[in-house]
C-alpha positions, 0 to 999 in steps of 0.5 A: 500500500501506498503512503497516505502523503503520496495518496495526498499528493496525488489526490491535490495533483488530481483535484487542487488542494481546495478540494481535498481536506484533511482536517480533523474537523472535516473528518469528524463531520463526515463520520457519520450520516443524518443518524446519531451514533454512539461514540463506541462505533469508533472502535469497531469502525474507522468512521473518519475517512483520511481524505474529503474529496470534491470532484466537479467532473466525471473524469476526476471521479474516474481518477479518484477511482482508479488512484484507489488502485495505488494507494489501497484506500477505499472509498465511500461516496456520499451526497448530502448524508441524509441517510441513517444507517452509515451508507454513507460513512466510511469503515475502514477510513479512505477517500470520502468522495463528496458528490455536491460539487457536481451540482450543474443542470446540464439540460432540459428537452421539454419536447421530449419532457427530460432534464439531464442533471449531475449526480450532486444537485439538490432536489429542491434546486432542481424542483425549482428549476423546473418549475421555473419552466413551466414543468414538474418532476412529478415525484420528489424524494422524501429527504428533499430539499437536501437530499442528491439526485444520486445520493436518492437513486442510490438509496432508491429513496420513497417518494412525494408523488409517488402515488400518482406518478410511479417510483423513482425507478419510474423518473430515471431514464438513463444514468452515467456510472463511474464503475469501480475499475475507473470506466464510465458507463451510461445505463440506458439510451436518452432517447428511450423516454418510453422506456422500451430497451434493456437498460442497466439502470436497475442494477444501481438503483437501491444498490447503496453505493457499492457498485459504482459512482452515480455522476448524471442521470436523465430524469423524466419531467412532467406539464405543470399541473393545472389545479395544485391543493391540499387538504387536511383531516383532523381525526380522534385517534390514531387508528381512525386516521390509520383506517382512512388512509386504508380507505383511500388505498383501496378507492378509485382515486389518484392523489398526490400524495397522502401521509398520516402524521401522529399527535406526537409529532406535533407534541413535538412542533410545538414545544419548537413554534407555538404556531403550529396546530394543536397536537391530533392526528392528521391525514394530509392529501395533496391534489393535482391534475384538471381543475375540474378533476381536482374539485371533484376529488375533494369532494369525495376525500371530505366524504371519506374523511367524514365517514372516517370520523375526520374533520377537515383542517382550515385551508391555511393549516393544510397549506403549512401542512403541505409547504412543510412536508420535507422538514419533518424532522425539527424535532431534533433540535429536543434532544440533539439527535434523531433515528428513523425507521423506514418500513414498507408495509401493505396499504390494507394494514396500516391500522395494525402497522400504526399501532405497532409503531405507537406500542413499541414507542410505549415499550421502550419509553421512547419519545417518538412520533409517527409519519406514514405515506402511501406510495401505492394502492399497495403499499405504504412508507412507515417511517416513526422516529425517536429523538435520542441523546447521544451524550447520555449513557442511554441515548445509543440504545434508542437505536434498538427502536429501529430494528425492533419496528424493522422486525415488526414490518416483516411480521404485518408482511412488509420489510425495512428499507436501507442496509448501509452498515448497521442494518445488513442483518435484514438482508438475508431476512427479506431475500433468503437464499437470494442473497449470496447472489446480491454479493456475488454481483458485488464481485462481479462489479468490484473485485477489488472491493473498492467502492462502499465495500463491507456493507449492504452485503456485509459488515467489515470492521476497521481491522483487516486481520482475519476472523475480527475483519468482519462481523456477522450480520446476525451479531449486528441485529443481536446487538440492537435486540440488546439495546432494545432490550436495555430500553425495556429495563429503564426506569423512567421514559424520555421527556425531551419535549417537556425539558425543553419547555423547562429550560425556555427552549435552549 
């Protein structure tokens, strides 16, 4: 293996000294994703890459790739870290390669309705770019506006507008892919829009980064809608708020979008902005399409919110409601921390997937809150989180929370959603005796098991001697059964929402 001061060298050679760090403070930042993690990770991971790097063209990506030939370091790309099961952090150290700076959209052929962007724009920008030209994406990640076009492809992200509009499987039309032996690939055909060829694009869609560098995509746009609206749902319990969105699924309705947002959650807002509704639970539904279909649409979700038990919201509550879709998460600013659990689970089962969510928050002595999207007439995102310290000795084992609703998702027939590093043990558990092929196309793709390697189909550790290089995946989820397990034994909940009222909210 080469020095890491050649390794630096080349790398300043390559990109510019600008554009390669090595702070301590840089380190730490990149060291982990939009999850906390608790400080004795750092001993069975490297968690701080050596090098951040900031490419701006597919050709330095290339480069950086095939340096990692001769300096033995591996490397990790990442977007805007706004995962939370460490896809995106290092565990042996290496080159961190930050894709933001390639954030240019390229091209935008409204004829054929495609705008072609790098694999570092923000979704936010590039929904407000495409407005701005009278157009729309249809369907935006859920972590936007800070979530990457490639950090989402990798993540194979749920989405706003999915419902009406498909998966992003469905928006993606072609993709330019450094691989891991430094070759640059495109998946697809631009000219393909109706999708009728054969098109690699699927291998690297959900794939988390550990077969090649997403650095452009062509992504479908669609005509700006002409009647765009919310509407709000106010209901007395959970369950009632859960059977609506069943409702729904199983009606002959094309919304937007439809989540279910717990009482807990606005517990929460509120302790944060005093303006923000008195604490329900609440179904929020976005329309789009023809004025007339819109209205009509209305109509009939009132009916089935009021057969429901619901009481519709005032407009401007569901317009906040709605502007705030992507920020769900303030409640982070309570407890320094937050985790989420990100689940499928089917349409027809949402009632009993809620009040899962809600016994195990209870169980655990958690403070947490529940979020749930449709994404499909089959199919929904239930994603409750929990707030967490991670300066306490207890904060860590709200981790357990996560694997414990992952568990609980398989039971009502669904499956959790994303590996990374933490969450490899689900693997087997969702594709069976499936699985030993997902490595093997690891193999194929990376022999070397250079990029994102010893995760998503393995755990590596920070050592490289034989039998403590890796961790069995089964190992990984007994250790969040423990923690899960040390929530149970505690003796009081958490009341972060309440501590921060008392302390005057600092």
């Amino acid at each position: 293996m080469a020095s890491k001061d050649y390794a630096h060298r080349r790398l300043v050679n390559t990109l510019g000294p600008e554009r390669v760090a090595q702070g301590e403070l840089e380190r730490m930042v990149y060291s982990h994703d939009f999850a906390s993690l608790p400080k004795a990770a750092l001993l069975q991971w490297r968690l701080y890459p050596d090098f951040i790097v900031l490419p701006q063209t597919t050709e330095e990506v290339s480069t950086i790739v095939k340096l990692s030939d001769e300096s033995g370091l591996p490397i990790t790309p990442r977007g805007s870290g706004t995962g939370s099961y460490g896809g995106a952090v290092p565990n042996r150290g290496g080159v961190l390669v930050d894709m933001r700076k390639m954030n240019k959209i390229l091209a935008l052929d409204a004829a054929n309705r495609t705008v072609t962007v790098e694999a570092g724009v923000p979704w936010g920008h590039l929904a407000e770019y495409v407005a701005s030209k009278g157009l729309s994406l249809g369907l935006v990640p859920i972590a936007a506006p800070a979530s990457t076009v490639g950090g989402a492809i990798n993540s194979g992200a749920a989405c706003v507008g999915s419902y009406r509009f498909g998966s992003l499987r469905n928006l993606v039309l072609d993709l330019e892919v450094v691989l891991p032996d430094g070759s640059i690939v495109r998946t697809g055909s631009t000219n393909d829009a109706g999708g009728r060829f054969a098109d690699l694009k699927s291998l690297f869609l959900g794939s988390e980064g550990t077969l090649g560098i997403v650095t452009k995509a062509v992504l479908r746009i669609q005509p700006e809608p002409e009647e765009s609206r919310a509407a709000a749902y106010a209901f007395r319990s959970l369950a009632e708020d859960a059977r609506f969105l069943e409702t729904i699924a199983g009606a002959d309705l094309a919304p937007l979008h439809v989540a279910l947002l717990d009482r807990n959650h606005f517990v929460f807002e509120r302790a944060l902005r005093p303006d923000v509704p008195e604490p329900m639970d609440i179904a929020l539904v976005a329309l789009q399409g023809h004025k007339d279909e819109v209205l009509e649409q209305e109509k009939e979700f009132d009916a089935l919110a009021a057969k429901a038990g619901g009481t519709r919201l005032p407009g401007n509550d569901a317009s906040d409601l709605w502007a705030r879709r992507f920020t769900m998460y303030g409640a982070r600013r309570l407890s320094r921390g937050l985790a989420v659990s990100s689940n499928v689970v089917p349409a027809d089962r949402l009632a009993e997937a809620t009040a899962e969510a809600h016994t195990l928050l209870r169980k655990l002595k958690l403070d947490g809150a529940i979020h749930l999207a449709l994404q499909d007439p089959t199919s929904a995102v239930l994603a409750p989180y929990v707030l967490m310290d991670d300066t306490r000795p207890s904060g860590p084992a709200a981790l357990g929370f996560v694997k414990k609703m992952g568990d609980a998702a398989r039971g009502l027939g669904g499956h959790p959603m994303g590996l990374g590093l933490f969450m490899v043990f689900n693997l087997y558990k969702m594709h069976g005796r499936a699985t030993p092929f997902m490595g093997a196309v690891k193999q194929v793709f990376d022999p070397k098991k250079k990029i994102n390697a010893g995760k998503t189909t393995e755990v590596w550790t920070r050592f490289t001697w034989p039998i403590i290089d890796t961790i069995p995946p089964f190992a990984m989820g007994l250790g969040l059964d423990l923690a899960a397990f040390l929530r149970r034994i505690k003796p009081t909940r958490d009341r972060f929402a309440r501590a921060y009222r008392r302390v005057g909210g600092a």
